[in-house]
N, C-alpha and C positions, 0 to 999 in steps of 0.2 A: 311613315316614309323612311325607308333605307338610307342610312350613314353614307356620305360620299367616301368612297376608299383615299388612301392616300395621295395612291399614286396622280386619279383624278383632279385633286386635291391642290398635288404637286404641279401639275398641265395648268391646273386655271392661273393658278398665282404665277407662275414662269410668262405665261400671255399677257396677264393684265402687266408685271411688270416692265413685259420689255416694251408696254407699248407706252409708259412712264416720259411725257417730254424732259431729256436733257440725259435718259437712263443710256449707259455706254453700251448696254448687250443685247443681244438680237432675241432672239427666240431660238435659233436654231444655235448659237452660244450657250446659251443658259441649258439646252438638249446637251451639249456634247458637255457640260461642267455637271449635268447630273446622272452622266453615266458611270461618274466616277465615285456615285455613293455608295457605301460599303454596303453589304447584302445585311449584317446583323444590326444595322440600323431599323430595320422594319419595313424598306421600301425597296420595291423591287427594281432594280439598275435600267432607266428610260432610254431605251437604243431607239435612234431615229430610224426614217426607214425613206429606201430611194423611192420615191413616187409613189404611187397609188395601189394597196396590195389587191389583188384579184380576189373576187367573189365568188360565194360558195353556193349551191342552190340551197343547201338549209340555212346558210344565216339569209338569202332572202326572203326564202319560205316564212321565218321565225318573223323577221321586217314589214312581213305584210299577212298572210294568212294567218299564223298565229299572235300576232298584236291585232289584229281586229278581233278575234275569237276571244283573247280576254278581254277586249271592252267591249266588247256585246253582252259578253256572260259575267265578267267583274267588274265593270266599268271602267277601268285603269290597266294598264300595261302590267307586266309584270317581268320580274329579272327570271335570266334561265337557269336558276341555281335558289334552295330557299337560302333564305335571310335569317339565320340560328341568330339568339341573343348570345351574347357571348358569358357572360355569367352560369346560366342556368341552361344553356345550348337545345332552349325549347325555340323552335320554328319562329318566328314573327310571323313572317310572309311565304308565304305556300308556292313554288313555283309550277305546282301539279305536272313535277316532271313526268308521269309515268303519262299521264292524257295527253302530252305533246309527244311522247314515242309515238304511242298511237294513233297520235294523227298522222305524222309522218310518215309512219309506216303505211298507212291506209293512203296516202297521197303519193306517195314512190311506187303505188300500182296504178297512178289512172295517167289519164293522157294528157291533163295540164302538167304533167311532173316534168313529162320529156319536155312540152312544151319550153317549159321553165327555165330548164337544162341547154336546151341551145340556146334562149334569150342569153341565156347568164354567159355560156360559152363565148356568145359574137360581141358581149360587152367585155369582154376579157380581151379578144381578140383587140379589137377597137382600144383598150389600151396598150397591146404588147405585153398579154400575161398570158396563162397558159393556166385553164380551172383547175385548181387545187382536185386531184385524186386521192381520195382517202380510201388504200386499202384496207379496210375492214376486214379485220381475223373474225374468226368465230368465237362464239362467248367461252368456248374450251378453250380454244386456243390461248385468249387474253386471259383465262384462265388460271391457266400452264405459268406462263408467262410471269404475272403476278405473284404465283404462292414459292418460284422462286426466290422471289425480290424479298418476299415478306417470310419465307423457311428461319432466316438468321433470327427473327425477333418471335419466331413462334416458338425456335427454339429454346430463346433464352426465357421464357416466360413457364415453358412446360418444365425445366430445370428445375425450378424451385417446387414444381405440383406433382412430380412423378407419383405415380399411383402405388400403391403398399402393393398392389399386387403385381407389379412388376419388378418391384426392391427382392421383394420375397419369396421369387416363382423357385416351386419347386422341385425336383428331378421327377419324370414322368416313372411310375411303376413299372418296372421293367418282365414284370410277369403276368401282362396286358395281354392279350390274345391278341391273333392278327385280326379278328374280325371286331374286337373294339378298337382296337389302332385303323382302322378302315372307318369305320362309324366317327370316331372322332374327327379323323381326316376332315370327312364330307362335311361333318359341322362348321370345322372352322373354318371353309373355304365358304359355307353358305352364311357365316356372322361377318366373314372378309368383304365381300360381295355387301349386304346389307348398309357396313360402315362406308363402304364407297358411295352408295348410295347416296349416303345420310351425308358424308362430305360436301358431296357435286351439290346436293341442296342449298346447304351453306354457304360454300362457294359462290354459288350464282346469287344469292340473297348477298354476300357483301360485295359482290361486284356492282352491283346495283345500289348501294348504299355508296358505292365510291363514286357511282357514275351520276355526278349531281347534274350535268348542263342537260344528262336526258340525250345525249348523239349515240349512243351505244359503244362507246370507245373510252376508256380510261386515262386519261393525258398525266402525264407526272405533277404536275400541281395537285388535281385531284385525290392520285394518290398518296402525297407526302402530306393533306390534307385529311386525308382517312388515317394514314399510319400516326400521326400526333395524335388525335382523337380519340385513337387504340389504346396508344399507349397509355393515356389519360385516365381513360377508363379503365384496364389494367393493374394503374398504381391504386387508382382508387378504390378498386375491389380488394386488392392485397391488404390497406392497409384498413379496410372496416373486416378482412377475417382475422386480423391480426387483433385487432381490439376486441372484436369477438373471442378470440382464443385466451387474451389473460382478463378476461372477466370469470370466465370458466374454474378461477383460483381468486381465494380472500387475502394469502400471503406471496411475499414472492422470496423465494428460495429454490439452492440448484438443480432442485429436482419440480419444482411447478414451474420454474421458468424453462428447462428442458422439456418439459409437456406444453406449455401452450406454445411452445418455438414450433414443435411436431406440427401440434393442429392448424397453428397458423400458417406452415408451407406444406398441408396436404389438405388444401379444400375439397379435394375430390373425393374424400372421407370422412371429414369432418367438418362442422357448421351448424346452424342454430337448427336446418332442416334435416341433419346427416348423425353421428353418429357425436356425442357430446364427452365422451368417455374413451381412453385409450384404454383398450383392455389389457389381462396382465400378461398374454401369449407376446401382443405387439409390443407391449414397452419392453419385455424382455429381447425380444428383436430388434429394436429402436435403441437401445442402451449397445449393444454386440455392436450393434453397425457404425454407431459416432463413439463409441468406443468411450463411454462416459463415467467409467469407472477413473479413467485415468486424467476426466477433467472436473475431478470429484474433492469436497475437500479445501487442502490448501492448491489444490489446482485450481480452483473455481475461479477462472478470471477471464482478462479478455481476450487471453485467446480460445475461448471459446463460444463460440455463433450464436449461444444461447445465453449468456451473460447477462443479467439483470434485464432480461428479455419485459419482465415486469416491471418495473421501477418500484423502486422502496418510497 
């Protein structure tokens, strides 16, 4: 069984207290005194709300066709989001997001949906609300959208991986004929094309890993929830290539620990699957570039990025 959240947490105990004989504060006191908790406490600031929010066809949908659907098929209810352990962020509880798109989706073509849809409407009415419209971008568009917010962190992440072969590109042969400068053209535009490809793939595979409730829409919890996790993972891959890279050496001195510094910020070349040896064309290009002649020596210190990179 699933951890009650905090905030949950925080609702039961504010209730049971104010309903304490002799206790001074109300319930809707104790609301307005915990709106004032700071955000880097852990809980999320509880804003009351004027009367009753208006209904949506899919959280009824989810309230009844799909809550009977998992207890017929799993016996027990289930949340619209899984329940990761937080240690080892292995699954507990399966929310089989992807099978509830698919119902939904297949239930938004028949004719209980409209049905649904004006119930929900004339109970909205009936309170003086007006049914939440969720315009829905297309998965490009949210997209779009997305890989701007996340560009600054993709950025800083390829920073440190840049590929040798874009450090080291070299001037194209200028005695190329026009009919291989044509041929190569069309290559590149057909390997351009391919990587796009391969991107929009990706793309939609982590849109879908952002998009935990299963509505097809990315909400910012969601994704500030995906971009931690990234990050996580991120630091964690850096720092097992890094450990990978001065195992690679039995001492450390300024020329091994300039070498596994290399290997450790160009995984995209180096690693236990990849190339285990910098050869003596690249470290002479590698040495020119950080200019390690002149942090060589009695220079060898901390101002340089590779500095006891290995520990004595």
């Amino acid at each position: 069984m699933p951890s009650m959240s905090r905030n949950v947490l925080l609702s039961g105990f504010m209730t049971q207290l104010s309903q304490v004989d002799g206790f001074p504060c109300s319930y809707e006191e104790l609301q307005r005194f915990a709106e004032q908790i700071p955000k880097d406490s852990g809980f999320k600031p509880t804003k009351t709300r004027d009367g009753v929010r208006a209904k949506t066809v899919y959280n009824v949908w989810c309230g009844k066709q799909w809550k009977d659907h998992c207890i017929q098929e799993y016996g027990k209810t289930l949340p619209l989001a899984d329940v990761k352990d937080k240690a080892s962020g292995e699954i507990t509880t399966n929310a089989h997001t992807d099978l509830r798109k698919e119902m939904y989706a297949a239930f938004q073509e028949t004719k209980e949906y409209e049905i649904l849809k004006k119930e929900v409407e004339e109970e909205n009415k009936k309170l003086g609300k007006s049914t939440p419209v969720k315009r829905k971008p297309t998965k490009a568009q949210q997209i779009e959208e997305l890989r701007k917010e996340l560009e600054e962190v993709r950025r800083k992440n390829s920073e440190s991986n840049q590929s040798v072969e874009e450090q080291n590109e070299q001037p194209e042969d200028e005695d190329n004929s026009d009919e291989e400068e044509n041929s190569e053209e069309v290559k590149d535009e057909e390997d351009k094309e391919e990587e796009v490809k391969e991107e929009e793939v990706k793309e939609e595979d982590e849109f879908d890993e952002m998009d935990t409730n299963g509505d097809g829409v990315v909400d910012r919890e969601e994704f500030e929830a995906h971009l931690q996790q990234k990050n996580k993972q991120n630091d964690t891959l850096c720092e097992q290539q890094a450990e990978w890279a001065r195992k690679q050496f039995t001492k450390s001195s300024a020329t091994t620990c300039f070498k596994a510094w290399l290997m450790a910020n160009h995984s995209d070349k180096y690693g236990p699957e990849k190339k285990t040896r910098i050869s003596g064309e690249e470290y002479k290009e590698f040495k020119a570039q950080h200019d390690f002649d002149n942090f060589n020596g009695k220079n060898y210190n901390e101002q340089c990025d590779w500095f006891e990179f290995i520990p004595k």
